[in-house]
N, CA, C, O and CB atoms as a CASP TS submission, in Angstrom:
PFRMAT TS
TARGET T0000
AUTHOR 0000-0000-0000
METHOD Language model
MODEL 1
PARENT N/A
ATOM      1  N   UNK     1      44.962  32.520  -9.413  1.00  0.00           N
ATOM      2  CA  UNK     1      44.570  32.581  -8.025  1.00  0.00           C
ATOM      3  C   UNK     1      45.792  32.718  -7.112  1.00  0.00           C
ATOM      4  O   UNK     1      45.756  33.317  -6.038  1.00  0.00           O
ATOM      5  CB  UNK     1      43.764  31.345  -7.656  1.00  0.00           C
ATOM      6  N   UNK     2      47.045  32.027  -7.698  1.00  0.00           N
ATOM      7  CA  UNK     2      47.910  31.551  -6.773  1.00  0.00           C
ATOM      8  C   UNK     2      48.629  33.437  -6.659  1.00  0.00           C
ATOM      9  O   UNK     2      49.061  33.896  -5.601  1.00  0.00           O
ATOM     10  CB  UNK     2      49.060  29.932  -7.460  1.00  0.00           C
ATOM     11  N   UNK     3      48.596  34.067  -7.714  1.00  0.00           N
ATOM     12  CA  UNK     3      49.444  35.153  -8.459  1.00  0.00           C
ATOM     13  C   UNK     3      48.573  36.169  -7.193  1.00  0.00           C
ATOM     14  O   UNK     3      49.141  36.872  -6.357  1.00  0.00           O
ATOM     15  CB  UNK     3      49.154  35.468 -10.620  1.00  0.00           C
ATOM     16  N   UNK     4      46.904  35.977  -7.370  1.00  0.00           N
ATOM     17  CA  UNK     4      46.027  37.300  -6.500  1.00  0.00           C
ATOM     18  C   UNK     4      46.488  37.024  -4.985  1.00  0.00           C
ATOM     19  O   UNK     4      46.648  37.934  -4.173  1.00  0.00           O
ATOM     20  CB  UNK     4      43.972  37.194  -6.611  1.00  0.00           C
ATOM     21  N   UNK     5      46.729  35.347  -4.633  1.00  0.00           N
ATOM     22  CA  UNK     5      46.938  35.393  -3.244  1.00  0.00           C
ATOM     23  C   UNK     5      48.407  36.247  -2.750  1.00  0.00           C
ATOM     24  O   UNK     5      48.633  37.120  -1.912  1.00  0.00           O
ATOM     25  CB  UNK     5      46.939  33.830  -2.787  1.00  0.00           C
ATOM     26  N   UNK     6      49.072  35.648  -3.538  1.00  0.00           N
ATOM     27  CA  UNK     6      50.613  36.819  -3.427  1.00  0.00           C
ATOM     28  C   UNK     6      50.377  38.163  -3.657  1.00  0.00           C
ATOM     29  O   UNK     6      51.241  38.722  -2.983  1.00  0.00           O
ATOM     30  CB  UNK     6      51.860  36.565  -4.608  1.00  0.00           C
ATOM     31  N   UNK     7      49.815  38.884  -4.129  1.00  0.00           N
ATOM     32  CA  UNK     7      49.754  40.525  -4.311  1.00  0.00           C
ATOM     33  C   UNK     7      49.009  40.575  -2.946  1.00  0.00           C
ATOM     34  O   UNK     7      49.646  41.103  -2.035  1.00  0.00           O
ATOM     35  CB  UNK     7      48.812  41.302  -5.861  1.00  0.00           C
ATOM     36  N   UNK     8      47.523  40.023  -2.602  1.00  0.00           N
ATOM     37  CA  UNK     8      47.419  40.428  -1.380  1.00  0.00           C
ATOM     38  C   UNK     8      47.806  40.196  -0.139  1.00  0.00           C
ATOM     39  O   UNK     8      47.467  40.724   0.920  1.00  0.00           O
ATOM     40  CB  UNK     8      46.693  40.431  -1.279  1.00  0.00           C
ATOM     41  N   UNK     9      48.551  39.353  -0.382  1.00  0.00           N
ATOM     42  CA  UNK     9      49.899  39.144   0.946  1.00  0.00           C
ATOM     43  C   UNK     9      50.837  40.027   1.106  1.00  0.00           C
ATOM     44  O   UNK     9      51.337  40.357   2.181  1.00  0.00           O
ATOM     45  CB  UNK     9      50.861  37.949   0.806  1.00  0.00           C
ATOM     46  N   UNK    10      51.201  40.588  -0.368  1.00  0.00           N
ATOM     47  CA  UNK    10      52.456  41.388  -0.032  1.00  0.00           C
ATOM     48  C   UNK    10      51.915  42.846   0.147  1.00  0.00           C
ATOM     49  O   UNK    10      52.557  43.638   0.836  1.00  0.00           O
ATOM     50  CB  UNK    10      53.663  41.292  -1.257  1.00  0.00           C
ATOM     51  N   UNK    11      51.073  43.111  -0.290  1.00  0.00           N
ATOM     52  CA  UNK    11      50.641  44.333  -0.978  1.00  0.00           C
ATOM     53  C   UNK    11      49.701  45.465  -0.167  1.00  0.00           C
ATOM     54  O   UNK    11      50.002  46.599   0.206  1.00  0.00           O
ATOM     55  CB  UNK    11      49.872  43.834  -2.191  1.00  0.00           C
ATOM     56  N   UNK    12      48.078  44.497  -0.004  1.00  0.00           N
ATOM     57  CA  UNK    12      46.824  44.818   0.903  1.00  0.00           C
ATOM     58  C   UNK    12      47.242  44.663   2.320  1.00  0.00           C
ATOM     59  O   UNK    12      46.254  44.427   3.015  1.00  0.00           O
ATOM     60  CB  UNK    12      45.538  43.827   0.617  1.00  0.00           C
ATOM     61  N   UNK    13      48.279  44.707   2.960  1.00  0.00           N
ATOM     62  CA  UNK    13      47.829  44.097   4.046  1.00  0.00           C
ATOM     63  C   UNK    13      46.758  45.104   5.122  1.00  0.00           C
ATOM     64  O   UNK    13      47.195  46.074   5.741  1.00  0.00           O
ATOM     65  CB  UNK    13      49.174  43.602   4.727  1.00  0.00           C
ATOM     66  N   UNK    14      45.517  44.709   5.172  1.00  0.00           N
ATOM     67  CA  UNK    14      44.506  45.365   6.088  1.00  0.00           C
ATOM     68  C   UNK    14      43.624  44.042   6.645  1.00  0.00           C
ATOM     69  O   UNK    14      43.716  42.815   6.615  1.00  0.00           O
ATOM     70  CB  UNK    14      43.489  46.595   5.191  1.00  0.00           C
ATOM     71  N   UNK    15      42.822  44.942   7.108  1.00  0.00           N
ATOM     72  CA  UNK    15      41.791  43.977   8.284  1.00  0.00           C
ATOM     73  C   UNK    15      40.511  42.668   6.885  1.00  0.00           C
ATOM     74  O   UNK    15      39.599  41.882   7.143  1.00  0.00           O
ATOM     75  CB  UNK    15      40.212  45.856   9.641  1.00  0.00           C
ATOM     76  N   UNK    16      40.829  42.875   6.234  1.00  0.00           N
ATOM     77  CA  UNK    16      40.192  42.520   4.804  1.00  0.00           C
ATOM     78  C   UNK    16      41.099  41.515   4.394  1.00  0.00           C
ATOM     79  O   UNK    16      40.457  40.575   3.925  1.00  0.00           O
ATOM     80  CB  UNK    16      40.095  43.770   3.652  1.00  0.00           C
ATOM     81  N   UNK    17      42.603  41.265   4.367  1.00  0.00           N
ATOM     82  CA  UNK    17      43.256  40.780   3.623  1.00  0.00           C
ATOM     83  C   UNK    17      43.264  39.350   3.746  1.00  0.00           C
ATOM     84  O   UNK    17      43.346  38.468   2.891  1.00  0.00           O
ATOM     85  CB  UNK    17      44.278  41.329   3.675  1.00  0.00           C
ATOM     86  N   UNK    18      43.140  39.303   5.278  1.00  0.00           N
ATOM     87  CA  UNK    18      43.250  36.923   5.747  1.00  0.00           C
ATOM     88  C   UNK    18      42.195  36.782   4.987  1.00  0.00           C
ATOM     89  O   UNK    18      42.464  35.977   4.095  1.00  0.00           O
ATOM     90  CB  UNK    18      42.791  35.886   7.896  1.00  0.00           C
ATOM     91  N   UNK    19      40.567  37.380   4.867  1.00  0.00           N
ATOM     92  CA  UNK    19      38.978  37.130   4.472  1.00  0.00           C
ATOM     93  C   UNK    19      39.293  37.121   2.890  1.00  0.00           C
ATOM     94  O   UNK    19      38.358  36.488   2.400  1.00  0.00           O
ATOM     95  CB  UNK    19      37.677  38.530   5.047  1.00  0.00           C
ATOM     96  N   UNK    20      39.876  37.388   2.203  1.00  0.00           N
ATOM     97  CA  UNK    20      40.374  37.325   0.734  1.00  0.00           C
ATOM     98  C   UNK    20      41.053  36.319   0.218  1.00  0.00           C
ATOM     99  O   UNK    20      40.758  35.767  -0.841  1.00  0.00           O
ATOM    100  CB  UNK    20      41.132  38.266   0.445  1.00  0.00           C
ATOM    101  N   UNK    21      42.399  35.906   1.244  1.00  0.00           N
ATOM    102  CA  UNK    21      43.241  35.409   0.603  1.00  0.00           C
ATOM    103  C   UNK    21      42.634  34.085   1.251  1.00  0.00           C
ATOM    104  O   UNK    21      43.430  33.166   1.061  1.00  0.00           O
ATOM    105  CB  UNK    21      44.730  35.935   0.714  1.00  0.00           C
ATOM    106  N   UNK    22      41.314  33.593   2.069  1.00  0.00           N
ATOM    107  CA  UNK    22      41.157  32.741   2.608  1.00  0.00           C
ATOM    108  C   UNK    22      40.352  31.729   1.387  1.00  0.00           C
ATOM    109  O   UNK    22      40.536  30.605   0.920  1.00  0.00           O
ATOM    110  CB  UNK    22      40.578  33.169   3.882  1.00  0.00           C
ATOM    111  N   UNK    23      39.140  33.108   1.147  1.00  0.00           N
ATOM    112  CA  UNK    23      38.925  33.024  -0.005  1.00  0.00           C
ATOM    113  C   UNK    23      38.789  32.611  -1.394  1.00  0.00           C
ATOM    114  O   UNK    23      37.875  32.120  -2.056  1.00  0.00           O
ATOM    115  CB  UNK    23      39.086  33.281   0.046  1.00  0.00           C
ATOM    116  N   UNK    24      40.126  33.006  -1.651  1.00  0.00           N
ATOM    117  CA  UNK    24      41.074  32.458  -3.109  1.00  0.00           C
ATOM    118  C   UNK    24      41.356  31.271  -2.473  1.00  0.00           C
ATOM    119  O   UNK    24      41.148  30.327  -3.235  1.00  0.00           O
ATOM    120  CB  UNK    24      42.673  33.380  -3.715  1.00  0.00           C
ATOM    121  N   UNK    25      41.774  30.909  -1.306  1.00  0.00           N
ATOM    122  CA  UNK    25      42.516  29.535  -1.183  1.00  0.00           C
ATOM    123  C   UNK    25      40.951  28.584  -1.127  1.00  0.00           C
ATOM    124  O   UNK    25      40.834  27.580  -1.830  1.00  0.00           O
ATOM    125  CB  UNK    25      43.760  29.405   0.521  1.00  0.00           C
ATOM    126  N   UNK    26      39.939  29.008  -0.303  1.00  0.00           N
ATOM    127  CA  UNK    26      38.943  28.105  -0.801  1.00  0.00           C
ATOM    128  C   UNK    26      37.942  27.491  -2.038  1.00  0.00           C
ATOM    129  O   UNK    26      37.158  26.547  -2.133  1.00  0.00           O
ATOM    130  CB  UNK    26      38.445  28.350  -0.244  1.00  0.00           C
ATOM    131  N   UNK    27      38.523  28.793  -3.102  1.00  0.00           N
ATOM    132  CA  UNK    27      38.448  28.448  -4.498  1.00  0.00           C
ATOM    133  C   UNK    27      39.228  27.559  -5.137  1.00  0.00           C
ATOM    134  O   UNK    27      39.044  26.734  -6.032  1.00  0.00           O
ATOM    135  CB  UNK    27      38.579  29.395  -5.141  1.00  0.00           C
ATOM    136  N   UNK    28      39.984  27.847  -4.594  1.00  0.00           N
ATOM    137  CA  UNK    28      41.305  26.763  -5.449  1.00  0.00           C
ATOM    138  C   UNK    28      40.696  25.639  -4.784  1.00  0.00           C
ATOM    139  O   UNK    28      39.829  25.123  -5.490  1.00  0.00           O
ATOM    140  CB  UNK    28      43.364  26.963  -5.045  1.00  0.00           C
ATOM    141  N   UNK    29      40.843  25.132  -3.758  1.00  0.00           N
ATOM    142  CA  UNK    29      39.846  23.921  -3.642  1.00  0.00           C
ATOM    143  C   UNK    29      38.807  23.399  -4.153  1.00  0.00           C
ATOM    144  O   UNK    29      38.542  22.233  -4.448  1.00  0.00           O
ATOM    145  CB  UNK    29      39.444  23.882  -2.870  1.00  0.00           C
ATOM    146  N   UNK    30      38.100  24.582  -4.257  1.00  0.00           N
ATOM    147  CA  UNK    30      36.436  24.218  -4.771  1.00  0.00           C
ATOM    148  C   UNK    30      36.792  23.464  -6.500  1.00  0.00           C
ATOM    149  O   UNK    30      36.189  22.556  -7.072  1.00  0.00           O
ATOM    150  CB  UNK    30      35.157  26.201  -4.935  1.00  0.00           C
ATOM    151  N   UNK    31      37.826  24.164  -6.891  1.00  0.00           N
ATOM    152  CA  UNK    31      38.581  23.618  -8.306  1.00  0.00           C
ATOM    153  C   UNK    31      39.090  22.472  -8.031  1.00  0.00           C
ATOM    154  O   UNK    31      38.411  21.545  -8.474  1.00  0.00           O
ATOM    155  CB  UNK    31      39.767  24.469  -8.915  1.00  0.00           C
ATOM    156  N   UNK    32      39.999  22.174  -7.485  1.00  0.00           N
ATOM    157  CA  UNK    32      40.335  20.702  -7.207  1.00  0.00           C
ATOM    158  C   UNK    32      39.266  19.774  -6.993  1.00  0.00           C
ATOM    159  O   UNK    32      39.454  18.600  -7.314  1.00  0.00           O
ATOM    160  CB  UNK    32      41.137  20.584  -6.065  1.00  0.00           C
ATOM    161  N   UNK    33      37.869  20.223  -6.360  1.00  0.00           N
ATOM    162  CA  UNK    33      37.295  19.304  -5.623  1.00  0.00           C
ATOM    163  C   UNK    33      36.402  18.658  -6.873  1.00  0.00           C
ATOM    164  O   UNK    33      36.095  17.470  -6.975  1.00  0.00           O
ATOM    165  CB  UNK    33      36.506  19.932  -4.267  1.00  0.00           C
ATOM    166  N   UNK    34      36.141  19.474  -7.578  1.00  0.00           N
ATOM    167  CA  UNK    34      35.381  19.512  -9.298  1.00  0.00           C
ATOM    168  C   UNK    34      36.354  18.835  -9.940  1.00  0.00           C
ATOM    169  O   UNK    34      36.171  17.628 -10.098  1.00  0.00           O
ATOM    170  CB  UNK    34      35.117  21.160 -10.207  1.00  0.00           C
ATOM    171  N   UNK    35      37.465  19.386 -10.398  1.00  0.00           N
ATOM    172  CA  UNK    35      38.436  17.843 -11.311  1.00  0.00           C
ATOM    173  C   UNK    35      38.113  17.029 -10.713  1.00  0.00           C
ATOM    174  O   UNK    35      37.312  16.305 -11.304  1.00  0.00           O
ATOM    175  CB  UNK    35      40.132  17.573 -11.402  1.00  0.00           C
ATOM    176  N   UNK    36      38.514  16.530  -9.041  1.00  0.00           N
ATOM    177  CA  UNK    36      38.664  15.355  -9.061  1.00  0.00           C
ATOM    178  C   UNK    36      37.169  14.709  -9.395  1.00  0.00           C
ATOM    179  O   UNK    36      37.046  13.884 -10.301  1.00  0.00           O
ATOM    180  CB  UNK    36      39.337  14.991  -7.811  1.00  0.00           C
ATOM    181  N   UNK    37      36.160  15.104  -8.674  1.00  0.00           N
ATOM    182  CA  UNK    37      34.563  14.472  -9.337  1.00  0.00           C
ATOM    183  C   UNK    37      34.759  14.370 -10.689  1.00  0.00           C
ATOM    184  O   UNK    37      34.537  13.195 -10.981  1.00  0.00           O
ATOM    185  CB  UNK    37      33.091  15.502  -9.148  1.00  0.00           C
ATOM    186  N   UNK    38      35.076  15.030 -11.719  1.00  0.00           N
ATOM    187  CA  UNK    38      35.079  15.050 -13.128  1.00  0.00           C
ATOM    188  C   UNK    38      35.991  14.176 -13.757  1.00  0.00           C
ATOM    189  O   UNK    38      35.825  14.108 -14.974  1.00  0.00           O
ATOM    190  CB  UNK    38      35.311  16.282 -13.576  1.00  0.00           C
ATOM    191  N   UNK    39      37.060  13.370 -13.217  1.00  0.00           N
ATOM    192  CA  UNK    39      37.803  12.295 -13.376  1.00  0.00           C
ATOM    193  C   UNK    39      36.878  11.206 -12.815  1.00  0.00           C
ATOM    194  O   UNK    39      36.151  10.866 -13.749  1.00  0.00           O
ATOM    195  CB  UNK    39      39.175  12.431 -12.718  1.00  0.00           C
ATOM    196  N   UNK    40      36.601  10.558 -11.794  1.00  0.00           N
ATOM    197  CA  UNK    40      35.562   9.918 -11.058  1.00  0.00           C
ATOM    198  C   UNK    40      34.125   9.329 -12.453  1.00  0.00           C
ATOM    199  O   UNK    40      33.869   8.237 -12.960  1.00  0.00           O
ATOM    200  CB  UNK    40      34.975  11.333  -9.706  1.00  0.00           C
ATOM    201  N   UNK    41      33.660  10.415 -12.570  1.00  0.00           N
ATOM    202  CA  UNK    41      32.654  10.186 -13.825  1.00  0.00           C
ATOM    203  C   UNK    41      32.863   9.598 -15.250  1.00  0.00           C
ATOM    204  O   UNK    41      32.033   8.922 -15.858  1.00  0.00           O
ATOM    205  CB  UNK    41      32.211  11.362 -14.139  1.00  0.00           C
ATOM    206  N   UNK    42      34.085   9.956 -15.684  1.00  0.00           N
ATOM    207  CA  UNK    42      34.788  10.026 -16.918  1.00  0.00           C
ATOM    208  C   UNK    42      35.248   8.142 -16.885  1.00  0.00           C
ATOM    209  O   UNK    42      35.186   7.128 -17.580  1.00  0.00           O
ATOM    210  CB  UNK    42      36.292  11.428 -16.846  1.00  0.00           C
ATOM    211  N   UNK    43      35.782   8.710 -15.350  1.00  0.00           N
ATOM    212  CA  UNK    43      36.568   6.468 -14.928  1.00  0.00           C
ATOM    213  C   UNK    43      35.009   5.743 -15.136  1.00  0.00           C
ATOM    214  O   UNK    43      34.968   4.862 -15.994  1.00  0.00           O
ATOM    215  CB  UNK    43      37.409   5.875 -12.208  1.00  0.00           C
ATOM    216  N   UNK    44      33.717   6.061 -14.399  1.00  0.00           N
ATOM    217  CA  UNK    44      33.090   5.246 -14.066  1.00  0.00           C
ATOM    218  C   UNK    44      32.183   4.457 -15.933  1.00  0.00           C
ATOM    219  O   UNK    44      31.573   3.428 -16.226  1.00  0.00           O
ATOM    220  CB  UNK    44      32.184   6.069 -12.725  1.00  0.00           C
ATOM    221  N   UNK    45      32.739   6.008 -16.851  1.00  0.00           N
ATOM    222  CA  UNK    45      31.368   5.430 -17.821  1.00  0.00           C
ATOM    223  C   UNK    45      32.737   4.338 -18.798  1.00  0.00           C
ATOM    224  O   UNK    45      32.420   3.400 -19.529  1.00  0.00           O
ATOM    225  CB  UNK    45      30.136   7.246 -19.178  1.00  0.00           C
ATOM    226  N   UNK    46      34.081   4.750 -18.565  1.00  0.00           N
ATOM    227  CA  UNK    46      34.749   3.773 -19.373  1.00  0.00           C
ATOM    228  C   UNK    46      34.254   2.623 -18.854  1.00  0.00           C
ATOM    229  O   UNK    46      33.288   2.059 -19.368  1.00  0.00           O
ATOM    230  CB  UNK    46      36.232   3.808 -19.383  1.00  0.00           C
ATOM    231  N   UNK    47      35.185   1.944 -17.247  1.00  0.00           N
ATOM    232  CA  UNK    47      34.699   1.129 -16.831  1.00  0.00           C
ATOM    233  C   UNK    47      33.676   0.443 -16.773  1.00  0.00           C
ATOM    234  O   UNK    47      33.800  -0.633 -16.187  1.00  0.00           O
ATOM    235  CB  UNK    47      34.837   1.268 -16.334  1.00  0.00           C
ATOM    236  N   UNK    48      32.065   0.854 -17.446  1.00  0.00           N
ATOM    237  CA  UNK    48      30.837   0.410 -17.616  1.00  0.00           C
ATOM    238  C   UNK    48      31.037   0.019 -19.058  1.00  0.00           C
ATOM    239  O   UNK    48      30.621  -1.054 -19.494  1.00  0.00           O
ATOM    240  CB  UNK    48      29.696   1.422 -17.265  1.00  0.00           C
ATOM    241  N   UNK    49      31.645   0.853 -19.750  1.00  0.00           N
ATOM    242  CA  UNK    49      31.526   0.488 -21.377  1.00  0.00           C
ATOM    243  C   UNK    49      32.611  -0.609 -21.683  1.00  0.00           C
ATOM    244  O   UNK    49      32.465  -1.268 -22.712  1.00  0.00           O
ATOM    245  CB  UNK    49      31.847   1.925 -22.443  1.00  0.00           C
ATOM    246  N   UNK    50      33.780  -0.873 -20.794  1.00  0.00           N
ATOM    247  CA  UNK    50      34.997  -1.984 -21.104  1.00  0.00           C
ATOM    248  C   UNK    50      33.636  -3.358 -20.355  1.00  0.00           C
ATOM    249  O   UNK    50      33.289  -4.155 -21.227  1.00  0.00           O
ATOM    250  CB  UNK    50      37.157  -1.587 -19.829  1.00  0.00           C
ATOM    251  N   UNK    51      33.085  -3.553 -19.196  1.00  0.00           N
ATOM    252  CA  UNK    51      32.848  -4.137 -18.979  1.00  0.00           C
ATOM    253  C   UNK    51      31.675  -4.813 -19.613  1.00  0.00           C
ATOM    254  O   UNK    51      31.273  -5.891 -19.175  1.00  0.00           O
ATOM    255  CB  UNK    51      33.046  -3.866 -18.207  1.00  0.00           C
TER
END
């Protein structure tokens, strides 16, 4: 993602290019936002099974 946002920074630049690279950057979030829930779940069933 990080690699597509750099080509269309350097590369595309048109009336299209902020709506793309805004895009990719709100994917990469949407990824972060999923690990972190998916750590969250993983903590909660240890913590149920230690306790």
């Amino acid at each position: 993602m990080f690699d597509k946002i750099e080509v269309e920074y350097t590369t595309n630049q048109d009336e299209y290019s902020r709506e793309i690279i805004l895009t990719h950057l709100d994917s990469i979030l949407q990824y972060s936002h999923r690990y972190y829930l998916r750590q969250l779940i993983n903590r909660a069933e240890l913590s149920s099974k230690t306790l």
